[in-house]
C-alpha positions in Angstrom: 87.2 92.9 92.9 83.6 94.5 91.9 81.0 94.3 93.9 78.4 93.9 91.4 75.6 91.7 92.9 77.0 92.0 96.5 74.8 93.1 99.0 78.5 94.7 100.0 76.5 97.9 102.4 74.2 95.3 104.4 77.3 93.1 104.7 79.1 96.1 106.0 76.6 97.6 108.2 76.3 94.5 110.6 80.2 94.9 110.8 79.5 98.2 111.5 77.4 97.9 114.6 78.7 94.8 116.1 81.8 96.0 116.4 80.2 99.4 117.5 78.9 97.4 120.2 82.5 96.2 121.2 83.9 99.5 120.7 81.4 100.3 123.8 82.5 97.0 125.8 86.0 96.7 125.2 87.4 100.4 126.5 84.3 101.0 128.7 82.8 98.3 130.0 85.4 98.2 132.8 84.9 101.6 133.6 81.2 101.6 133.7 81.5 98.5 136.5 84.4 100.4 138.4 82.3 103.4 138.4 79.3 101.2 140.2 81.7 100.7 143.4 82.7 96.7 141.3 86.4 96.0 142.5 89.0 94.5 140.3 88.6 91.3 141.0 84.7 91.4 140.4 85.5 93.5 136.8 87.6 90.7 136.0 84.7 88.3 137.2 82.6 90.0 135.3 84.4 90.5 132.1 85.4 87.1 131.6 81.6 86.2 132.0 80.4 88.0 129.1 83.3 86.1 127.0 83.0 82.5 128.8 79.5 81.9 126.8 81.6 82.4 123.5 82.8 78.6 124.5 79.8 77.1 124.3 77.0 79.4 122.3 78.7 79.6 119.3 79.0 75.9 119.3 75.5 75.4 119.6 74.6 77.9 117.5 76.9 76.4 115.0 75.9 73.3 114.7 72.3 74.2 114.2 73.0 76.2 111.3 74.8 73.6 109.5 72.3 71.3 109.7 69.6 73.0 109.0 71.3 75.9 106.7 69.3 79.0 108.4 71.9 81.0 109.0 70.7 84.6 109.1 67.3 83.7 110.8 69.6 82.1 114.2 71.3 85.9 113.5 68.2 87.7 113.9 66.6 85.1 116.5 69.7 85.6 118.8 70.2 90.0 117.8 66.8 90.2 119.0 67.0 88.2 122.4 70.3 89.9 123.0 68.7 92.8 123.0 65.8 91.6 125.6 68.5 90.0 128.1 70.8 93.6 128.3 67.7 95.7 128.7 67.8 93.7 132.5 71.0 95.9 133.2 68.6 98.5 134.2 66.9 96.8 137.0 69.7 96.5 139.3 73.1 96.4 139.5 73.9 94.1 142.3 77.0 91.8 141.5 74.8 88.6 141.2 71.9 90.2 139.0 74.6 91.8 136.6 76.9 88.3 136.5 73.5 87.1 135.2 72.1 90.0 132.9 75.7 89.5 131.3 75.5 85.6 130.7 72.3 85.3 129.2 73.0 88.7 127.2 76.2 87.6 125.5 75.2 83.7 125.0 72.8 85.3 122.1 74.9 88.0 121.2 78.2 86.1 120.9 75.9 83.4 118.6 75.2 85.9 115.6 78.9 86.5 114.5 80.5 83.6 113.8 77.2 82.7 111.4 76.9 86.1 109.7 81.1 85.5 109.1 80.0 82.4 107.3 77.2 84.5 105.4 80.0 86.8 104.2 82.2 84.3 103.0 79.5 82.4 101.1 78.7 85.9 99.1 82.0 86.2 98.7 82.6 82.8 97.3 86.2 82.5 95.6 87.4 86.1 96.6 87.2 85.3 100.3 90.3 87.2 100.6 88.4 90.3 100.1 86.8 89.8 103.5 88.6 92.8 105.1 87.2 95.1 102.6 84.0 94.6 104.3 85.0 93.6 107.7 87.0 97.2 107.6 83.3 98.6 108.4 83.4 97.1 111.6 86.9 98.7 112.5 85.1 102.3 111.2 82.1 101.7 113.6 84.5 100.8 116.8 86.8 104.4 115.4 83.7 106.6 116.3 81.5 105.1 118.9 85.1 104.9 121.1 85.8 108.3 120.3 82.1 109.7 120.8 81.3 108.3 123.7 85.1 109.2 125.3 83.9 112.7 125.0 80.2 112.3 126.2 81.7 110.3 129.3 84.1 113.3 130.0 80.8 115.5 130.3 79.1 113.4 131.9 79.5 109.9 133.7 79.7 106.0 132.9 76.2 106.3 133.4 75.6 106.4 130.0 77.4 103.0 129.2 74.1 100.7 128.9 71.9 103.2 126.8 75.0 102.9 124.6 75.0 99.4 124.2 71.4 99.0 124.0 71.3 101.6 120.9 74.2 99.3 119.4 72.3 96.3 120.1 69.7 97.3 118.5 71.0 98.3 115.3 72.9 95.1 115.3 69.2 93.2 115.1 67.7 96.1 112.7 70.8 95.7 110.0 70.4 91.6 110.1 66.8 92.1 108.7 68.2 93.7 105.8 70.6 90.7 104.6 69.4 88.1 102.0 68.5 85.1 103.6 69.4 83.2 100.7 73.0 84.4 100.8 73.3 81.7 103.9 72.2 78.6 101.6 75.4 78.8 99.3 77.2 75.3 101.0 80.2 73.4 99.5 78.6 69.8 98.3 82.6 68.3 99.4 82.1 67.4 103.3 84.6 66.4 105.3 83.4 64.7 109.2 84.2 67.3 111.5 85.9 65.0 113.3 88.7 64.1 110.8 89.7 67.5 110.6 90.1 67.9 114.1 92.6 64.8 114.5 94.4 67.0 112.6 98.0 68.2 114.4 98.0 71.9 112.6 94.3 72.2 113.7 95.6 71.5 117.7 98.2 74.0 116.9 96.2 76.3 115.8 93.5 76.1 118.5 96.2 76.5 120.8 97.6 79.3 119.6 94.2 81.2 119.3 93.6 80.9 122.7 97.1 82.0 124.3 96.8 85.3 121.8 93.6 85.8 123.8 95.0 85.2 127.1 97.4 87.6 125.7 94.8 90.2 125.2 93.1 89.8 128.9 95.0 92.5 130.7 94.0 94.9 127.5 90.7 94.2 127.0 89.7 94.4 130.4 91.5 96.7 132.8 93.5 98.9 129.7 91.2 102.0 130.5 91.5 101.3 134.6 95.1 101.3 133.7 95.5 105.0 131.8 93.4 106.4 133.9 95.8 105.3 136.9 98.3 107.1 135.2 96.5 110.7 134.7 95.1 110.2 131.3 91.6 111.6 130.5 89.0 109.7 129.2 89.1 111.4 125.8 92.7 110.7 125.3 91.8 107.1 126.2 89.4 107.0 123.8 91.4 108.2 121.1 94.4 105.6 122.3 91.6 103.1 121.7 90.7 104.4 118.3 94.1 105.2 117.3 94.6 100.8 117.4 91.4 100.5 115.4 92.7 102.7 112.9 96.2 100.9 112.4 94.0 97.9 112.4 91.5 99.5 109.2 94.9 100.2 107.8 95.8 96.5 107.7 92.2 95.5 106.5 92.6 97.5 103.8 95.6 95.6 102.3 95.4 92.1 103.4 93.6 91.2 100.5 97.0 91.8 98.7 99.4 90.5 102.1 97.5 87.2 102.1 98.4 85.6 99.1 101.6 87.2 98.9 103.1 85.7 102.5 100.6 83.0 103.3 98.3 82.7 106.2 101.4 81.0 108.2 103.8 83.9 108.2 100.7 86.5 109.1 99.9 84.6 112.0 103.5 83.9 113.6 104.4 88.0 112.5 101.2 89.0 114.2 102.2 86.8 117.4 106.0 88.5 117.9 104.0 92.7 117.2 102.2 91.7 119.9 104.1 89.8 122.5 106.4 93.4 121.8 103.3 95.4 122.4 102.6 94.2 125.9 105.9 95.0 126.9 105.6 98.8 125.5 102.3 99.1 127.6 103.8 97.5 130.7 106.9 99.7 130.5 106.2 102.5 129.0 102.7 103.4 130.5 104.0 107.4 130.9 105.2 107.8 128.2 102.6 108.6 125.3 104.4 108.4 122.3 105.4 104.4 123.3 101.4 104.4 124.3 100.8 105.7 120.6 103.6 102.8 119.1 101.7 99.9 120.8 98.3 100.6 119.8 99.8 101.0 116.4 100.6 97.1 116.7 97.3 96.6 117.0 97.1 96.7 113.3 99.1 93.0 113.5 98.0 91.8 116.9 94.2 92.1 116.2 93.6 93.4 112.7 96.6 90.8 110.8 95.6 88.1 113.1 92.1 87.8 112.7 92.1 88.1 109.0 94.3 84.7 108.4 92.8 83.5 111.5 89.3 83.8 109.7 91.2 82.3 106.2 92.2 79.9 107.8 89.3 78.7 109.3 87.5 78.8 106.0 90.1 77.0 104.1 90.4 73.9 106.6 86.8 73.8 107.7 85.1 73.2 104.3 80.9 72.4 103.5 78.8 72.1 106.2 81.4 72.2 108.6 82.2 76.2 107.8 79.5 77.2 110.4 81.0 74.9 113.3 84.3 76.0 112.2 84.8 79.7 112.1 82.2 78.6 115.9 85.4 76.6 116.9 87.4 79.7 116.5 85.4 82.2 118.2 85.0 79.9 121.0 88.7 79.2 121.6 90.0 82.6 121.0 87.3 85.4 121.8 85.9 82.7 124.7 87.6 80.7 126.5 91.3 82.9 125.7 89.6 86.0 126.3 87.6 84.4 130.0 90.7 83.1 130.8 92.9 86.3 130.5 90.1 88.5 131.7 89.9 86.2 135.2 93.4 85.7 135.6 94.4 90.2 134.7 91.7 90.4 137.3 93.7 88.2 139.9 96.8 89.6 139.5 96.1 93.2 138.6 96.8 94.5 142.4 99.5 91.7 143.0 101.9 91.3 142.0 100.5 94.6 139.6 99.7 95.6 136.1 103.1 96.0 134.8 104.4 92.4 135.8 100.9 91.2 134.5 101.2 93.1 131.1 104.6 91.1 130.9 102.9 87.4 131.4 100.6 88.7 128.4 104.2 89.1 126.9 104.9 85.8 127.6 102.2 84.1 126.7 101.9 85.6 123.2 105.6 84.7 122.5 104.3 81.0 123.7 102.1 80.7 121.0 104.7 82.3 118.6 106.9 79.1 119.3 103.5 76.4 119.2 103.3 77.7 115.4 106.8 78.2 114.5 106.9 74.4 115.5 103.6 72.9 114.3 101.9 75.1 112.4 103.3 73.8 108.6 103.3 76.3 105.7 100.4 74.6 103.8 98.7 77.4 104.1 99.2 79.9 101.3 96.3 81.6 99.1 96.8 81.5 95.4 
């Protein structure tokens, strides 16, 4: 595919720092709370309030852009008052004042995603199965703010978490001035009520399975950097373990323009189910071992990178019109929100008992679940052509 009248660097460079921003939250976060005397429960706590808003804002936010189709001003609205809320961090960081710095914080920030995703697709039109080839910007931006900031925190302290994220914040807001505003008026004129396609039994199915994969990811996301460092690991080598997953997942960004249409969206998602209900056993088992570390962030590439691609196709072939904003909204809110709350509240309960490694298994568990939900209800109708 050419590029030709695709603003295809603008595109890229929100990718870039959003996903910046998570590649600041995701490894560090934790470590940043631990490191201001927060114990495991309360990380947990706190963690699975910065991804509970994803439930609801991205619902809200959705529905207001498809009815009034001003997509990239709610982006730059909500980029921009994300970046007021976290600059509260600084004031204190007593449990209660942080709980709410982090919930009024993420219900703008997780609002601009899901829209902008929409944004992309409508510039991308019939070759929306190019996505990754600009989404893979976002994987590049995770790959060297993880690294970078492994190394700075190895020098110096966790300290330096916030001015991260306010720096990534910011550019989030900066780059979203950049993008047409037009790009976000391209709508479908074939509408279908939302609420006929979710009566739908392969839409329940897949809801369902999106937020057990999440679940999945709870003891990762949120206590995987506690956990290395428990085991002796430095901080750069977790960064790099980090980064080393974001690169397997680039890798699969790269090609799943050409692995979509060739195995359908069904068999990505059920593959990327079984990687990674076998990668939470390696991390759970084989925590001392480095090269098994090194072979289960390599299935990131499937449990993150596959997923979301034919998660994000799928989305945008069932939820069609004026319903694409609400849609790919439904997604993030049921995966990234409630999944990710849920398994980011519950690794936080059981992290000390009964203990990571019998916690790591339950992700196990969970993800092989939602393997059997879509083996079972999720039908093979749909392939890309």
């Amino acid at each position: 595919m050419h590029f030709s009248g695709l603003p295809y660097w603008r595109l890229s460079g929100f990718y870039l720092f959003y996903f910046a921003t998570l590649g600041i939250l995701v490894p560090y976060w934790g470590l940043y709370l631990q490191w201001e005397g927060f114990s495991a429960r309360q990380i947990g706590e706190l963690t699975a309030i910065l991804l509970a808003t994803r439930i609801i804002a991205p619902n809200v936010w959705g529905w207001i852009a498809d009815y009034r189709g001003q997509r990239l001003r709610i982006v730059r609205l909500a980029s921009l008052l994300s970046i007021v809320a976290f600059s509260g961090i600084f004031i204190s960081q007593s449990y209660y004042w942080v709980a709410v710095v982090l919930m009024v914080f993420s219900f703008f920030w997780n609002a601009s995603l899901p829209q902008f995703e929409v944004t992309t697709l409508q510039h991308l039109g019939e070759h929306s199965h190019h996505y990754s080839k600009i989404r893979v910007w976002g994987s590049i931006g995770f790959i060297c703010v993880v690294v970078l900031l492994g190394w700075l925190m190895d020098r110096y302290d966790a300290g330096i978490v916030p001015y991260a994220l306010l720096l990534s914040i910011s550019g989030i807001w900066l780059i979203s001035l950049t993008v047409p505003e037009s790009a976000s008026r391209h709508l479908s004129l074939n509408h279908i009520p939302i609420k006929q396609v979710l009566k739908q039994p392969a839409v329940h199915a897949f809801l369902a399975i999106c937020f057990l994969m999440l679940v999945s990811h709870g003891p990762y996301y949120t206590f995987y950097s506690i956990y290395l460092e428990q085991h002796g690991y430095s901080r750069s080598l977790i960064g790099q373990l980090w980064a080393l997953g974001v690169v397997a997942e680039l890798m699969v960004f790269m090609v799943m323009h050409r692995w979509l249409p060739r195995f359908g969206i069904r068999k990505v998602i059920l593959g990327s189910l079984l990687m990674a209900a076998f990668r939470w056993l390696l991390i759970a088992l084989y925590a001392d071992q480095v090269v098994m570390l090194v072979a289960a962030q390599s299935l990131h590439a499937a449990s993150y990178g596959a997923f979301h691609a034919a998660s994000i196709a799928w989305v945008h072939q069932h939820f069609t019109g004026r319903n694409q904003g609400r849609g790919q909204a439904l997604y993030s809110s049921m995966s990234f929100g409630a999944g990710g709350a849920v398994g980011s509240l519950l690794s936080g309960y059981l992290w000390l008992t009964p203990g990571p490694e019998i916690t790591y298994m339950l992700a196990a568990l969970t993800a092989s679940s939602a393997f059997l939900i879509g083996f079972i209800w999720l039908k093979s109708t749909t392939s890309l052509s």
